[in-house]
N, C-alpha and C positions, 0 to 999 in steps of 0.2 A: 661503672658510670664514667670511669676517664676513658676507655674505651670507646664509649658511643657519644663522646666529644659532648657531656653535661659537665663535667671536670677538667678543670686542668692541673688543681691541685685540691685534696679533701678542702682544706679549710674554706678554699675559697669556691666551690661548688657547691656546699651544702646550702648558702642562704640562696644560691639562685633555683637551683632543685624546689627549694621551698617557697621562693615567691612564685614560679611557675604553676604550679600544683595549687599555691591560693587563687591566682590571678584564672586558672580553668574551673575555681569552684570546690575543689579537692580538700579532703582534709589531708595536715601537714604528711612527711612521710617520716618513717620513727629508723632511725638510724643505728642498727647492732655494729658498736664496735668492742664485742668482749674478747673476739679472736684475734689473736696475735699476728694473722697472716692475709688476712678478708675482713671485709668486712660486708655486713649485710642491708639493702633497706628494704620498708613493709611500706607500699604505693596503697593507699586508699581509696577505691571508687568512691565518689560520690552514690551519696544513697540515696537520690532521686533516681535516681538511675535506674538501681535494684529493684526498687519499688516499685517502677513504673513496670515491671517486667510481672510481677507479683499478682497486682491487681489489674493484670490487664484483662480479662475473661470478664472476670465481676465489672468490674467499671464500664467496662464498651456493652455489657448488656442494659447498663441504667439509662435514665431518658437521654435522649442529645436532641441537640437543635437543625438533626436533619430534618426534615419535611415528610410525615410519613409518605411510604410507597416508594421512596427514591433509595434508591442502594448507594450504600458507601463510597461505591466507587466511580459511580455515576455523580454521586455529590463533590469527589475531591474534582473530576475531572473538569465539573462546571465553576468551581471556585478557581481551578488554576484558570482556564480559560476566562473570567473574568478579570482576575488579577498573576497573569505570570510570575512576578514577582513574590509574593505568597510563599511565606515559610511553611514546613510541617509544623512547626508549635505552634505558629497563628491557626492551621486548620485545626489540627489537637482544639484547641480550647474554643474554637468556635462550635465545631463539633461533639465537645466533649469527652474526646475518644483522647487514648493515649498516643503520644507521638512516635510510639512503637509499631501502634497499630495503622497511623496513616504512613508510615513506611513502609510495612509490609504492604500493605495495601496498592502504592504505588508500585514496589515493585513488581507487582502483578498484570501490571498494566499498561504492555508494550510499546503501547504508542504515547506512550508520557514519556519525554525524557526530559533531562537537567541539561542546562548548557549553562560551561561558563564556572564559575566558582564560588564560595561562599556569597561573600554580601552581592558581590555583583552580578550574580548571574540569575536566571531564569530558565522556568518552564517552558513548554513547548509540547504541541498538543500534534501528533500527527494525526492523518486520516487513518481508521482504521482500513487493516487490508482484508 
């Protein structure tokens, strides 16, 4: 960890390791130092995360608030184009669909792309070719 510049000294890098890791949502991370020469840490996904991965078949088959007849992806593409701005979690839960699944989805679909960076950026709808 002092290596990839999270430490600059143990004592003083474990509580920022660990407000980091609360502040993404993370549980703490568990610290082995039984060895005399190393020492170890155990990073914990988030298990929304996991879970989202799990149930994602099952869930994306149950009702959503698409409009029968209209494909998925034809639905994401008319939501970005009404609101560019539009996260995948606001589609997820509009749609019901996992934010795994409006990812994949997107990726799929050449002429969506992202501009720009987290908060501030936006979608962007080309013409197909």
């Amino acid at each position: 960890m002092k290596e990839m510049k999270y430490v600059n000294m143990f004592n003083q890098g474990v509580k920022r390791v660990q407000d980091m890791l609360r502040d993404n949502g993370n549980k703490e991370a568990q610290f082995d130092v039984s060895k005399l020469t190393v020492f170890c840490v155990n990073v914990f996904s988030n298990e929304e995360d996991i879970n989202d991965t799990q149930g994602d078949t099952q869930d994306d088959t149950q009702i959503s608030n698409i409009p029968q007849g209209t494909t998925l992806d034809a639905w994401i593409e008319n939501q970005i184009k009404l609101n560019p701005k539009i996260t995948t979690e606001e589609m997820a839960k509009m749609s019901k669909k996992s934010i795994i699944t409006i990812k994949r989805h997107i990726l799929k679909l050449d002429h969506i792309q992202y501009i720009g960076s987290g908060y501030s950026g936006h979608w962007k709808v080309k013409k197909k070719e």
